[in-house]
CHARMM internal coordinates of N, CA and C (Angstrom, degrees):
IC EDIT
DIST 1 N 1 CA 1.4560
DIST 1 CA 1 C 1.5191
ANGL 1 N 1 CA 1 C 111.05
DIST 1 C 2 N 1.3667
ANGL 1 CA 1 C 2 N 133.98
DIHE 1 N 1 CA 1 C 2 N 150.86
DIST 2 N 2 CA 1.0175
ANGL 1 C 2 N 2 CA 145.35
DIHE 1 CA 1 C 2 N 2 CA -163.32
DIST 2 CA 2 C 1.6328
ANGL 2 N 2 CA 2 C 100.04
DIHE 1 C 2 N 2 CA 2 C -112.69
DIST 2 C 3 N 2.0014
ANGL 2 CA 2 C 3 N 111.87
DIHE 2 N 2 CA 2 C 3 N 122.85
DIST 3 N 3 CA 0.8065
ANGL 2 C 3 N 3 CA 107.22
DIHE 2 CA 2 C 3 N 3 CA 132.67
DIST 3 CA 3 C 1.2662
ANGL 3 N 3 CA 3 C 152.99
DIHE 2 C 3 N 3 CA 3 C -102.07
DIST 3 C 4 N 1.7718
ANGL 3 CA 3 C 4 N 126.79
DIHE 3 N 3 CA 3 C 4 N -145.43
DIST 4 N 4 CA 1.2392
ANGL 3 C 4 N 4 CA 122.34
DIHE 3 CA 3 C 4 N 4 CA 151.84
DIST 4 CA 4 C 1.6644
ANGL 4 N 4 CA 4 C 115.19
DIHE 3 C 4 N 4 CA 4 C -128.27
DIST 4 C 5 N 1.2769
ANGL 4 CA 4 C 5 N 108.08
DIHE 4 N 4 CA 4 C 5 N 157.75
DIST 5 N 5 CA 1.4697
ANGL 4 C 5 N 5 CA 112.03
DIHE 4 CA 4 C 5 N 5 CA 159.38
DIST 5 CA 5 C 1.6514
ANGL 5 N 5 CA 5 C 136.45
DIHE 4 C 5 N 5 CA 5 C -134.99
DIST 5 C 6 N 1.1984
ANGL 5 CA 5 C 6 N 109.28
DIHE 5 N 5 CA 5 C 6 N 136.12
DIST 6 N 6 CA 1.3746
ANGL 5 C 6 N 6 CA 86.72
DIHE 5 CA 5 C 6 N 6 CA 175.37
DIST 6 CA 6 C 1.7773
ANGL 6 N 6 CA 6 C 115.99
DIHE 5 C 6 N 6 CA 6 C -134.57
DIST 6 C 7 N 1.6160
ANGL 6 CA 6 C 7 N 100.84
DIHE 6 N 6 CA 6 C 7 N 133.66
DIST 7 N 7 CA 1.6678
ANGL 6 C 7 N 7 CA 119.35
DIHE 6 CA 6 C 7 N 7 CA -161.64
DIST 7 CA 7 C 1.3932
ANGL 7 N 7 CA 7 C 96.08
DIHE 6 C 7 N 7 CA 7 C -70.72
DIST 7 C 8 N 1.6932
ANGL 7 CA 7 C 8 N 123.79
DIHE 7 N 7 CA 7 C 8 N 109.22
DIST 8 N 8 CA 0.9258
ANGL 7 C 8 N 8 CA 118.81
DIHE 7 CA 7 C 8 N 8 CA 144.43
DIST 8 CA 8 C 1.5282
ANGL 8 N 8 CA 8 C 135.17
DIHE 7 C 8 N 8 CA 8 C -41.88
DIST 8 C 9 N 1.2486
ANGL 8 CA 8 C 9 N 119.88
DIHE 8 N 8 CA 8 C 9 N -48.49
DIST 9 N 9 CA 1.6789
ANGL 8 C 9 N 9 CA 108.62
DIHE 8 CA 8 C 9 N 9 CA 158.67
DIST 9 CA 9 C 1.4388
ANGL 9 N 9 CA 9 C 135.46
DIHE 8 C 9 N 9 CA 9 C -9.41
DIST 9 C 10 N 1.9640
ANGL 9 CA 9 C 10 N 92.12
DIHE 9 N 9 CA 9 C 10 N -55.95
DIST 10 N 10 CA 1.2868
ANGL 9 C 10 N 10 CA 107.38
DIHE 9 CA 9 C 10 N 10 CA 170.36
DIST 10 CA 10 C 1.1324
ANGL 10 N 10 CA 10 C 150.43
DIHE 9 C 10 N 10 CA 10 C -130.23
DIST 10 C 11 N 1.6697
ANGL 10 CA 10 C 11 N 105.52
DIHE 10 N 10 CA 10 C 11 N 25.60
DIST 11 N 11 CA 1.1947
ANGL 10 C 11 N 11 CA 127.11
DIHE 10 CA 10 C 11 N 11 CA 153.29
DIST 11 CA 11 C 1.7514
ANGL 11 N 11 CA 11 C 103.22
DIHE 10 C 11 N 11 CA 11 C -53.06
DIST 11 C 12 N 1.4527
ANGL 11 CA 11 C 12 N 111.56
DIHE 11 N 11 CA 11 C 12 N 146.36
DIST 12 N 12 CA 1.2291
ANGL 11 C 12 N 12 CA 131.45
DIHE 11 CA 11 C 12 N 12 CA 155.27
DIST 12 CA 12 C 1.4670
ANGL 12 N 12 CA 12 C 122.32
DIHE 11 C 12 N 12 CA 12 C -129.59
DIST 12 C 13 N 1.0749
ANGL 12 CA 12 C 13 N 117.38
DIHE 12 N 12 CA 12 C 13 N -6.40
DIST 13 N 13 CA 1.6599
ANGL 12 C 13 N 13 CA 109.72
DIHE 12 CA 12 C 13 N 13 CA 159.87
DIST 13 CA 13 C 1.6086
ANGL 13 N 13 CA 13 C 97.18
DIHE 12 C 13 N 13 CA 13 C 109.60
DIST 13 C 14 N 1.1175
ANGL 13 CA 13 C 14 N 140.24
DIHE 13 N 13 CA 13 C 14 N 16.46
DIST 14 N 14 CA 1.1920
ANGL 13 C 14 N 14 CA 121.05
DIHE 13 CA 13 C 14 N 14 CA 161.41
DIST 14 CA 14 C 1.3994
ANGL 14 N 14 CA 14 C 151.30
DIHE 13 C 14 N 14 CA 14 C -82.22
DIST 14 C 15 N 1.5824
ANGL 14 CA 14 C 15 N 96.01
DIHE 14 N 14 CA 14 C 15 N 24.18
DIST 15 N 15 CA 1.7405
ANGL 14 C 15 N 15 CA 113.01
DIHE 14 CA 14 C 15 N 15 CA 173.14
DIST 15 CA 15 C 1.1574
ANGL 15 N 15 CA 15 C 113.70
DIHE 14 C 15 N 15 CA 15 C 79.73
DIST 15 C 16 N 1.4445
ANGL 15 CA 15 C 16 N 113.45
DIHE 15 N 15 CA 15 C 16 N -69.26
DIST 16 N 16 CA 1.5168
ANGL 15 C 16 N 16 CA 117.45
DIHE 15 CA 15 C 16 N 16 CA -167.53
DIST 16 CA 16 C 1.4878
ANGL 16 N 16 CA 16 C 122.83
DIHE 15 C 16 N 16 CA 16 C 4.64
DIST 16 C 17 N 2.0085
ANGL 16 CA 16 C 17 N 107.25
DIHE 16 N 16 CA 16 C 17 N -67.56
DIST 17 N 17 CA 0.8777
ANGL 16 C 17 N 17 CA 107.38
DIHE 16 CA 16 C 17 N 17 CA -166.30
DIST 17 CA 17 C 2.0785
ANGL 17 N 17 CA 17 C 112.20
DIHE 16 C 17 N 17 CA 17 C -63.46
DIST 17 C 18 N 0.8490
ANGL 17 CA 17 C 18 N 115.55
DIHE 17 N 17 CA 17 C 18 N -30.97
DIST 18 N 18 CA 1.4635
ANGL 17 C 18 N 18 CA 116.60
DIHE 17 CA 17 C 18 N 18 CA 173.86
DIST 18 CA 18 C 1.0917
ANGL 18 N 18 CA 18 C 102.87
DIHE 17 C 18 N 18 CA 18 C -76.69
DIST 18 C 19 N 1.3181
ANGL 18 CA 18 C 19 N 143.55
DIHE 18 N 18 CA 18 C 19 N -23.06
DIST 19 N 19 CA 1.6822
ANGL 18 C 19 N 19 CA 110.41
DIHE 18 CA 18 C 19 N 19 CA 176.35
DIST 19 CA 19 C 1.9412
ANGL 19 N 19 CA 19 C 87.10
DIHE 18 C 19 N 19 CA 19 C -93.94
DIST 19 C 20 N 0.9809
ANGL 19 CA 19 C 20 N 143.55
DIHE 19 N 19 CA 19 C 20 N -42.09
DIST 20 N 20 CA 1.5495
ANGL 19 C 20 N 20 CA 111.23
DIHE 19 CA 19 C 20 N 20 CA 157.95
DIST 20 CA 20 C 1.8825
ANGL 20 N 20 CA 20 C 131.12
DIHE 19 C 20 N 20 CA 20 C -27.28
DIST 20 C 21 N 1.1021
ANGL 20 CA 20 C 21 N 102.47
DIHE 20 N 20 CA 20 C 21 N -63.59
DIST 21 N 21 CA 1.0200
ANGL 20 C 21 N 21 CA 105.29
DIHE 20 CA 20 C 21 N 21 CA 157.87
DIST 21 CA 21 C 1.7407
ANGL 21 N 21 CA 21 C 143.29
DIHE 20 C 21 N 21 CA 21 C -146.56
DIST 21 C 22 N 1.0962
ANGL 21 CA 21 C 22 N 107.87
DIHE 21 N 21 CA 21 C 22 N 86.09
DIST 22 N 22 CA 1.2487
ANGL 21 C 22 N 22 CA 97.69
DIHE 21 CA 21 C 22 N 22 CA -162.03
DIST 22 CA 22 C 1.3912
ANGL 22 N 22 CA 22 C 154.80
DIHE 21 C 22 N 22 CA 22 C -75.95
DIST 22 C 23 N 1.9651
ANGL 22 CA 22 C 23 N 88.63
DIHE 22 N 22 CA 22 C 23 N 7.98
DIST 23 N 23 CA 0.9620
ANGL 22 C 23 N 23 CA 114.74
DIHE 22 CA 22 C 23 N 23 CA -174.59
DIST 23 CA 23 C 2.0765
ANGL 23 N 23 CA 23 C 110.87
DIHE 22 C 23 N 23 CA 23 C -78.58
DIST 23 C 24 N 1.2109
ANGL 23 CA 23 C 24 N 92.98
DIHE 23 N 23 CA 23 C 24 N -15.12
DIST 24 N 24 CA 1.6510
ANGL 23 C 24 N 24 CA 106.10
DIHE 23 CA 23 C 24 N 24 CA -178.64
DIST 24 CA 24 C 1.7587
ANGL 24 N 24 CA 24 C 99.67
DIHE 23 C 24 N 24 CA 24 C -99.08
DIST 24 C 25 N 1.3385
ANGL 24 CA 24 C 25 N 103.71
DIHE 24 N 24 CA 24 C 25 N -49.01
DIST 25 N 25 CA 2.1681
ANGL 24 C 25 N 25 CA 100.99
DIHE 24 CA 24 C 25 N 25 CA -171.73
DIST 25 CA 25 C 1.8601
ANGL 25 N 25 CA 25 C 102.83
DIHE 24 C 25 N 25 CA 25 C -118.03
DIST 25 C 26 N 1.7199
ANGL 25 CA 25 C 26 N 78.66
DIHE 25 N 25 CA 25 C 26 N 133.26
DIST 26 N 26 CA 1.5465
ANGL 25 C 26 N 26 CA 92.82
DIHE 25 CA 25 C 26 N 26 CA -168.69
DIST 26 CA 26 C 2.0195
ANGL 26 N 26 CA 26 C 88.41
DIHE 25 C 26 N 26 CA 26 C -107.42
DIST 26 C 27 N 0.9464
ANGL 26 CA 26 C 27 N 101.42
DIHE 26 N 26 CA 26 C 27 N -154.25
DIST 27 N 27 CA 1.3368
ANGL 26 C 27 N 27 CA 112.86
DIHE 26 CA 26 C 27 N 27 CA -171.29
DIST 27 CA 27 C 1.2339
ANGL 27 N 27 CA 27 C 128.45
DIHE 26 C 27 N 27 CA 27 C -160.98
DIST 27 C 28 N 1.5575
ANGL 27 CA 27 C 28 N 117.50
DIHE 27 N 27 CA 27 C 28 N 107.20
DIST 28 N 28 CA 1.7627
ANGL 27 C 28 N 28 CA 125.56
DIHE 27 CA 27 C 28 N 28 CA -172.62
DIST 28 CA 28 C 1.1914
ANGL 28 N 28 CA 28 C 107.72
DIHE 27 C 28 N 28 CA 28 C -40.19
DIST 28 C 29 N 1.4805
ANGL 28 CA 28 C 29 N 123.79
DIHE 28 N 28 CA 28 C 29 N 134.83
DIST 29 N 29 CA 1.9268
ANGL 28 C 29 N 29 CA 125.19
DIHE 28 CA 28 C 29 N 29 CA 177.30
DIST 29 CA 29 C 1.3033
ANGL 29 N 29 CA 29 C 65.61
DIHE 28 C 29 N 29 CA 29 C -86.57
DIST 29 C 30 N 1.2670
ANGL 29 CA 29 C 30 N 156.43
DIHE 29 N 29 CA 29 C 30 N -173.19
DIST 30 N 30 CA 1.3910
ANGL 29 C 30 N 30 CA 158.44
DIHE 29 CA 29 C 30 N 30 CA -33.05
DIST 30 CA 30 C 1.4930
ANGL 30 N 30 CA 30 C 113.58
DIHE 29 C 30 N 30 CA 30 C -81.34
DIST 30 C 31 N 1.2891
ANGL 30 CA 30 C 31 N 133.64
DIHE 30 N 30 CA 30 C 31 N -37.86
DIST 31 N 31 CA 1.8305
ANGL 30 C 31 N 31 CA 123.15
DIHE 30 CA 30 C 31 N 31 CA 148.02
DIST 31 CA 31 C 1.4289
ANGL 31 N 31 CA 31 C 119.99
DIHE 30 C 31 N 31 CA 31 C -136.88
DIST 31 C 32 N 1.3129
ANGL 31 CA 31 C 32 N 116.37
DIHE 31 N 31 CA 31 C 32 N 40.67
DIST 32 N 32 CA 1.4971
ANGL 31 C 32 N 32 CA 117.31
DIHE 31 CA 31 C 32 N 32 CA 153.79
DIST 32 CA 32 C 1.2233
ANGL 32 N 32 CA 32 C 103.21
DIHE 31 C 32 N 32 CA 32 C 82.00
DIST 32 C 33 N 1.3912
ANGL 32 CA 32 C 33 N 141.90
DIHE 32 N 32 CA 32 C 33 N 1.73
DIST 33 N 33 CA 1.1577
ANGL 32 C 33 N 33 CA 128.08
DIHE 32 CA 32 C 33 N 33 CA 171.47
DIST 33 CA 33 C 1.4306
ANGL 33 N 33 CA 33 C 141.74
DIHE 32 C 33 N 33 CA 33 C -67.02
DIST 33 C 34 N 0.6570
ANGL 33 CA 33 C 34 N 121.82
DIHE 33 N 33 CA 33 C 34 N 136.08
DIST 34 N 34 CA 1.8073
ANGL 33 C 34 N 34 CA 124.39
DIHE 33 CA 33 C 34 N 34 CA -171.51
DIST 34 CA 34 C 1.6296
ANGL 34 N 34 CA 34 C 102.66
DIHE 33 C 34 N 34 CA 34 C -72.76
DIST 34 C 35 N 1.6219
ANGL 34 CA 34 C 35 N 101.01
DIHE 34 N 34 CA 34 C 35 N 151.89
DIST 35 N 35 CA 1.3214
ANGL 34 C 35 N 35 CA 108.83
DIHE 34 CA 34 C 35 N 35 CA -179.24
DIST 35 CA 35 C 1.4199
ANGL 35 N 35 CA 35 C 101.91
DIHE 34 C 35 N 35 CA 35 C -159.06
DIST 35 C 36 N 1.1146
ANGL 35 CA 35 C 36 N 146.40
DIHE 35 N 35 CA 35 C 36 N 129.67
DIST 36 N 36 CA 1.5795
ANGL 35 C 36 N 36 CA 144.77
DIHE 35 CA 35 C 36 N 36 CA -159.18
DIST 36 CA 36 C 1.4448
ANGL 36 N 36 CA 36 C 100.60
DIHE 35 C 36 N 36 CA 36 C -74.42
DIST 36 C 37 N 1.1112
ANGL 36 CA 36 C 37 N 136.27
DIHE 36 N 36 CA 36 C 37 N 156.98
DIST 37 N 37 CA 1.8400
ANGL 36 C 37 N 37 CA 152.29
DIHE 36 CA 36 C 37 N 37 CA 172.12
DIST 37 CA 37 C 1.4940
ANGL 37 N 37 CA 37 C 105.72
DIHE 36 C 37 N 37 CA 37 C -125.29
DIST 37 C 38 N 1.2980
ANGL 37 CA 37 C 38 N 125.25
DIHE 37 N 37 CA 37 C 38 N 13.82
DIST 38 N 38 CA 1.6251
ANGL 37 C 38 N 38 CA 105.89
DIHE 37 CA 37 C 38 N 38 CA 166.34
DIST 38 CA 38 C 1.9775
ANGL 38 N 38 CA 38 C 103.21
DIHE 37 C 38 N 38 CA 38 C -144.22
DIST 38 C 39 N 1.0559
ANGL 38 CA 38 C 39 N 102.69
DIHE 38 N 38 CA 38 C 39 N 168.42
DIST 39 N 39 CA 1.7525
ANGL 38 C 39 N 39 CA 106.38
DIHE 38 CA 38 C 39 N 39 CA -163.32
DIST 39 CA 39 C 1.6484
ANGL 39 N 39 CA 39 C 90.57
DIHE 38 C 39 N 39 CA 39 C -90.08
DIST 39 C 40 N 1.8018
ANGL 39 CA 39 C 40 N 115.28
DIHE 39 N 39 CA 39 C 40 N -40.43
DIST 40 N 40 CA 1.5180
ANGL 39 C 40 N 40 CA 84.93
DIHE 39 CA 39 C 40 N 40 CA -163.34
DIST 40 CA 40 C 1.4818
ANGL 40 N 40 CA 40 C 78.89
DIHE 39 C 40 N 40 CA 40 C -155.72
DIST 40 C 41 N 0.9393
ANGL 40 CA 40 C 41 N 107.84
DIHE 40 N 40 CA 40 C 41 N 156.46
DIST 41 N 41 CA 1.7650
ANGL 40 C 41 N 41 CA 135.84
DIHE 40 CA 40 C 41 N 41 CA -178.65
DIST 41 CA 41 C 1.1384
ANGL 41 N 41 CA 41 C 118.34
DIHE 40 C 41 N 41 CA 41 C -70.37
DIST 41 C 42 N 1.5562
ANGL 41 CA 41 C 42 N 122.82
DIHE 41 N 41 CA 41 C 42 N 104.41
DIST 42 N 42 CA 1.6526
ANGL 41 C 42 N 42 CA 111.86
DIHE 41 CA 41 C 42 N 42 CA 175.89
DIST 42 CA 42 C 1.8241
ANGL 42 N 42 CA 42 C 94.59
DIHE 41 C 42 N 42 CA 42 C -65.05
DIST 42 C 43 N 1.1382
ANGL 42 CA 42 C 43 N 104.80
DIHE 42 N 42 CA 42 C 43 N 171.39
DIST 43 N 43 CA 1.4892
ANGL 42 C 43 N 43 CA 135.58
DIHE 42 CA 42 C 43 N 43 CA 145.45
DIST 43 CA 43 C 1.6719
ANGL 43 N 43 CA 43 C 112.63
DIHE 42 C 43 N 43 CA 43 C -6.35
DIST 43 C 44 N 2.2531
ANGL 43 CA 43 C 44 N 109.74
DIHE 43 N 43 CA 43 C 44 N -80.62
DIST 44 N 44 CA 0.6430
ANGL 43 C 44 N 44 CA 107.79
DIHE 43 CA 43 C 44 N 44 CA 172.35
DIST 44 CA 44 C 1.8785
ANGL 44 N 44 CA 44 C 135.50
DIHE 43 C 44 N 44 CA 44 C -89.20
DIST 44 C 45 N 1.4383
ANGL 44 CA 44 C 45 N 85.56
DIHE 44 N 44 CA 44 C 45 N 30.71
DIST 45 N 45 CA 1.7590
ANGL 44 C 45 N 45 CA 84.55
DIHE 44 CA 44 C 45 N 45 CA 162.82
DIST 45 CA 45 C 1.5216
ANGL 45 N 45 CA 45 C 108.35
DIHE 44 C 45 N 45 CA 45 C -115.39
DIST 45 C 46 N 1.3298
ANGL 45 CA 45 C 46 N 133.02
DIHE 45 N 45 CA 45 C 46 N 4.32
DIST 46 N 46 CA 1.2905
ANGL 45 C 46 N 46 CA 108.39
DIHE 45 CA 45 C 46 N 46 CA -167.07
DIST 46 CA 46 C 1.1677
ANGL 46 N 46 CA 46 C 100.74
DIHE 45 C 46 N 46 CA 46 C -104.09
DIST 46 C 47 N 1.6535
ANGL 46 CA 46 C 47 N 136.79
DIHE 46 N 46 CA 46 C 47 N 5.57
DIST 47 N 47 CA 1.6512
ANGL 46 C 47 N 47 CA 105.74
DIHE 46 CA 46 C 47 N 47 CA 150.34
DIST 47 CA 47 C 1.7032
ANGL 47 N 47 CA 47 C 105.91
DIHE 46 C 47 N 47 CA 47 C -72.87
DIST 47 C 48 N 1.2581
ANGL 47 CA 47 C 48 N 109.58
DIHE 47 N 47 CA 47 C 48 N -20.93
DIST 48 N 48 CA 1.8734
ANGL 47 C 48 N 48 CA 98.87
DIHE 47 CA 47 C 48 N 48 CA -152.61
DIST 48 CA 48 C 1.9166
ANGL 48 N 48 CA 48 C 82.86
DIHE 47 C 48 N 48 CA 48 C -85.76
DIST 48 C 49 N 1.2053
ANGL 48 CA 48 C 49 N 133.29
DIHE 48 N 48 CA 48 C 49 N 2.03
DIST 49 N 49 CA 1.5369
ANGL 48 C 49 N 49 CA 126.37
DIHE 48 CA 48 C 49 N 49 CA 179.11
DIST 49 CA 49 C 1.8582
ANGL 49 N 49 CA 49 C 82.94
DIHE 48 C 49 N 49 CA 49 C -113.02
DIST 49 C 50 N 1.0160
ANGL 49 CA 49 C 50 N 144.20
DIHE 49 N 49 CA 49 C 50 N -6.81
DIST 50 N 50 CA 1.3664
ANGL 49 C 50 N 50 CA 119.00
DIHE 49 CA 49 C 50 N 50 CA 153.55
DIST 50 CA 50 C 1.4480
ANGL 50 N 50 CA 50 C 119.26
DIHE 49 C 50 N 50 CA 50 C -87.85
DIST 50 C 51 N 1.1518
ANGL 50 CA 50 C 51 N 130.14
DIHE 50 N 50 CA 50 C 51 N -24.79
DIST 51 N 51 CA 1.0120
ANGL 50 C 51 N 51 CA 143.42
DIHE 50 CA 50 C 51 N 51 CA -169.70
DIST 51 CA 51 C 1.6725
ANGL 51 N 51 CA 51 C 99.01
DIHE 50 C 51 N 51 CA 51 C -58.21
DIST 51 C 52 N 1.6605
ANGL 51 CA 51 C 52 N 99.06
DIHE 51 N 51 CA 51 C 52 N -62.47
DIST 52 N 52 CA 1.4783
ANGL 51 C 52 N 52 CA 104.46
DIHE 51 CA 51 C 52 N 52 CA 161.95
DIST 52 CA 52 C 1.3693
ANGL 52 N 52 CA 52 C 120.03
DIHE 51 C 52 N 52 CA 52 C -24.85
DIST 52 C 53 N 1.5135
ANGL 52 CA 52 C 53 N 93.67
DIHE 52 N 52 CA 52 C 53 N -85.01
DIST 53 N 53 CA 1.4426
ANGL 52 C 53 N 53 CA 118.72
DIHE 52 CA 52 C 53 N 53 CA 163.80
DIST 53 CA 53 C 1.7828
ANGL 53 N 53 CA 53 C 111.03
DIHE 52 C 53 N 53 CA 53 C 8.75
DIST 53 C 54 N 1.3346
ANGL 53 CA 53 C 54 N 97.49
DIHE 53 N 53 CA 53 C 54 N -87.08
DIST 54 N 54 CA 1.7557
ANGL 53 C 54 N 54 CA 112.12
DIHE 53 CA 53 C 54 N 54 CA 170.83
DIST 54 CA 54 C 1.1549
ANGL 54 N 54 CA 54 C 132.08
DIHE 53 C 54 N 54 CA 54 C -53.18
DIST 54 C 55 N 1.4077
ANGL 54 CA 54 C 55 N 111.22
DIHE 54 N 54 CA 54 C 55 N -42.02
DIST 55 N 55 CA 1.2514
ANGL 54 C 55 N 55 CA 122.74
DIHE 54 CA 54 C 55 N 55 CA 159.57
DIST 55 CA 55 C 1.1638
ANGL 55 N 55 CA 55 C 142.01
DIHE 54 C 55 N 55 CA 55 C -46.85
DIST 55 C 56 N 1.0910
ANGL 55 CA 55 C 56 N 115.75
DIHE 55 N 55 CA 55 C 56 N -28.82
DIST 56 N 56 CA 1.8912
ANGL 55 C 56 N 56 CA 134.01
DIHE 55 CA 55 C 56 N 56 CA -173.52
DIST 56 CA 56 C 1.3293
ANGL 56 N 56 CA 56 C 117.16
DIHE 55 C 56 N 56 CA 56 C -63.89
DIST 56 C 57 N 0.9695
ANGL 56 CA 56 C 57 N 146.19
DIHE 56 N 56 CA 56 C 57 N 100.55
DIST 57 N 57 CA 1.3953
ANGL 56 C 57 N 57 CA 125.26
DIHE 56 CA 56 C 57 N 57 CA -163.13
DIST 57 CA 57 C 1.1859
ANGL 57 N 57 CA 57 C 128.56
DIHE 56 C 57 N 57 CA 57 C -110.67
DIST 57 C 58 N 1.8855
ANGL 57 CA 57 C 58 N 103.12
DIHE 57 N 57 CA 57 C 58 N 33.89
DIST 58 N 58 CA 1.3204
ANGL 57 C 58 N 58 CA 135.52
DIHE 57 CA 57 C 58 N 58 CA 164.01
DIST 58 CA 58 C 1.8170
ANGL 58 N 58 CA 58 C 96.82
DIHE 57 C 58 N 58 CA 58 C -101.17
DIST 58 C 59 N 1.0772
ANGL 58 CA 58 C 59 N 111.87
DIHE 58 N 58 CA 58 C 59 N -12.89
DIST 59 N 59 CA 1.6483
ANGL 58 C 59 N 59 CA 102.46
DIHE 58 CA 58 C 59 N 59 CA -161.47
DIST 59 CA 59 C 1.7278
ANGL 59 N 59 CA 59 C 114.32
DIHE 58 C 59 N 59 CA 59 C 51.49
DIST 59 C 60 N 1.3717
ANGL 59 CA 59 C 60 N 118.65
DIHE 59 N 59 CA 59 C 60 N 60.92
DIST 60 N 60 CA 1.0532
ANGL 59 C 60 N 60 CA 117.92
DIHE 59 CA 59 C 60 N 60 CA -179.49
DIST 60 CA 60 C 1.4751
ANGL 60 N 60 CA 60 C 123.84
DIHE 59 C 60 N 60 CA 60 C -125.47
DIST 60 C 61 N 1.5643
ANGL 60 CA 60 C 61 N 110.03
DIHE 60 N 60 CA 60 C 61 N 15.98
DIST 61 N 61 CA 1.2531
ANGL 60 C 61 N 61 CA 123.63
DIHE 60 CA 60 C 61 N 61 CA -162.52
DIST 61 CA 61 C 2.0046
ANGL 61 N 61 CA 61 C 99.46
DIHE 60 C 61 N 61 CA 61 C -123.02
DIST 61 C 62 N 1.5808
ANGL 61 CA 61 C 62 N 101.70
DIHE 61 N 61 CA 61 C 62 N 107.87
DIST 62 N 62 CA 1.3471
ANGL 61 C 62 N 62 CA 83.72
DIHE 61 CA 61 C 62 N 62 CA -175.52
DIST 62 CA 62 C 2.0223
ANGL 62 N 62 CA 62 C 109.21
DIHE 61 C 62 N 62 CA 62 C -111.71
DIST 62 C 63 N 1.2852
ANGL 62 CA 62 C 63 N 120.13
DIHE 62 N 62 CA 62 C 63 N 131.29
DIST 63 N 63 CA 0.7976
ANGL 62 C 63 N 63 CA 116.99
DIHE 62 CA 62 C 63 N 63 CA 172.88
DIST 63 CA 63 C 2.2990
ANGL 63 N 63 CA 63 C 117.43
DIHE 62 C 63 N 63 CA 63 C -96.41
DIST 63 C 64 N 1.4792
ANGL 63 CA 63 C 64 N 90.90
DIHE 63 N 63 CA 63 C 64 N 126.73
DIST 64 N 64 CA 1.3213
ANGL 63 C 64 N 64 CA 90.80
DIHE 63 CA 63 C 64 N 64 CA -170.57
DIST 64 CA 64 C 1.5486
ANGL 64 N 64 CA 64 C 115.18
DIHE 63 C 64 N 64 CA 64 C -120.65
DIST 64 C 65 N 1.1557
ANGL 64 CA 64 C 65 N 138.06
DIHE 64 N 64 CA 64 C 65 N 113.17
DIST 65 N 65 CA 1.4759
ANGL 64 C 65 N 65 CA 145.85
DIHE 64 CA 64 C 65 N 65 CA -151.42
DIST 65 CA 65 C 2.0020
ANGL 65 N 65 CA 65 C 98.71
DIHE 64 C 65 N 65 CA 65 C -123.52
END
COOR INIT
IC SEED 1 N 1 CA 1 C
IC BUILD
């Protein structure tokens, strides 16, 4: 099964990945950072968690299958 991760290091808070998908990345109220909400990726989330994936423009979102 495929998950996701995302490196706090290099998260900077720019959403993206939750309005991609937000059903997988929620977002810290104290600086916006993303943090994943599910253990492992059905099927139909792992384009919308790559999508993220690409999107990030910290490169901080890793998808691993």
């Amino acid at each position: 099964m495929a998950r996701v991760v995302v490196d706090p290091e290099l998260c900077q808070g720019h959403t993206l990945c939750n309005i991609a998908a937000p059903e997988i990345f929620q977002l810290r109220e104290e600086d916006g950072h993303a943090y994943v909400v599910v253990e492992q990726l059905t099927p139909e989330q792992v384009p919308l968690a790559r999508k993220a994936e690409l999107g990030c423009p910290e490169r901080a979102i890793t998808v691993e299958e």
